[in-house]
N, C-alpha and C positions, 0 to 999 in steps of 0.2 A: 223510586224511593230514595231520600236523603238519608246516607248515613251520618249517624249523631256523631260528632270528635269528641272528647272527654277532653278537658283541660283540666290540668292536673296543677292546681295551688298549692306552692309552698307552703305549709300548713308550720305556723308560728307558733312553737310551745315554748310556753313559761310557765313557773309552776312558784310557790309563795308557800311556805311555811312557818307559822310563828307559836313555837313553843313555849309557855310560860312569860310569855315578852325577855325571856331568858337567851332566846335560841331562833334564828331567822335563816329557812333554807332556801333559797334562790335557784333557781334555772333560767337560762335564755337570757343570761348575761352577757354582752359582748364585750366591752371594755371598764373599768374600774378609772374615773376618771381624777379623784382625789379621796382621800379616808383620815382621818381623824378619830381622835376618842368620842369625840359629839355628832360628826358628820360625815356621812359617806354616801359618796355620790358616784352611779353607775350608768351607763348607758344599754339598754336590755333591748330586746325586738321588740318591743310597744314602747319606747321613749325613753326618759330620761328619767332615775328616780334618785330622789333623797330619803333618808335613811338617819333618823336622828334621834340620839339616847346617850347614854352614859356608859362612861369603859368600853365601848366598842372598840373589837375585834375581830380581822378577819380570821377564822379557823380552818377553814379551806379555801383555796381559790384553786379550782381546776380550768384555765384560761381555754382549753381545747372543746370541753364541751360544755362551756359556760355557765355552770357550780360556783356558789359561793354557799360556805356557811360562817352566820355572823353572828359572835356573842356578846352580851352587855344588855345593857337593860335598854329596851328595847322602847323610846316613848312615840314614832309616829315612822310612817311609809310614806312617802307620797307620786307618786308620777305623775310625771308632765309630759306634752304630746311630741314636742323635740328632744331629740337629742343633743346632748349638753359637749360641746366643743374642748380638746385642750388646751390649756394655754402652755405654749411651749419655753415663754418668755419666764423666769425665774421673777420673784420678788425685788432681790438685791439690783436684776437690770433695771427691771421699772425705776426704782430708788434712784438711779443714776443716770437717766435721761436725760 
């Protein structure tokens, strides 16, 4: 008789909350890659997402176990299947090339 092995998959939780388009709670965030009052952009364990509405703010950012909650009016979510890269180079260097 073959004994069966179990393999045991890192099981990927992310979790999405949108209250009132008021109130956006997040998990399975890994890095915060730019934020804006119009635009915030994250990279989470299923890719990359944009995040776009008015007066946005982060209200938490727990970076350890990757929690965010985000206020403002809340007008669209989106992901994408990549992860979104930083750009380490500043504006003002670009400018100066």
């Amino acid at each position: 008789m073959e004994a069966k092995k179990e393999i045991k998959i890192e099981e990927k939780k992310s979790n999405l909350i949108l209250e009132n388009r008021k109130r956006l709670s997040l998990t399975g965030i890994i890095e915060v890659i730019s934020f804006n009052e119009n635009v915030i952009m994250l990279n989470t364990c299923f890719g990359a997402m944009t995040i776009k509405g008015e007066g946005l703010k982060m209200n938490k950012l727990d970076v350890q176990n990757g929690d965010v909650i985000i206020i403002g009016t809340i007008n669209s979510f989106v992901y994408s299947g990549s992860e979104i890269k930083k750009d380490n180079e500043s504006i003002i260097r670009k400018l100066f090339k």
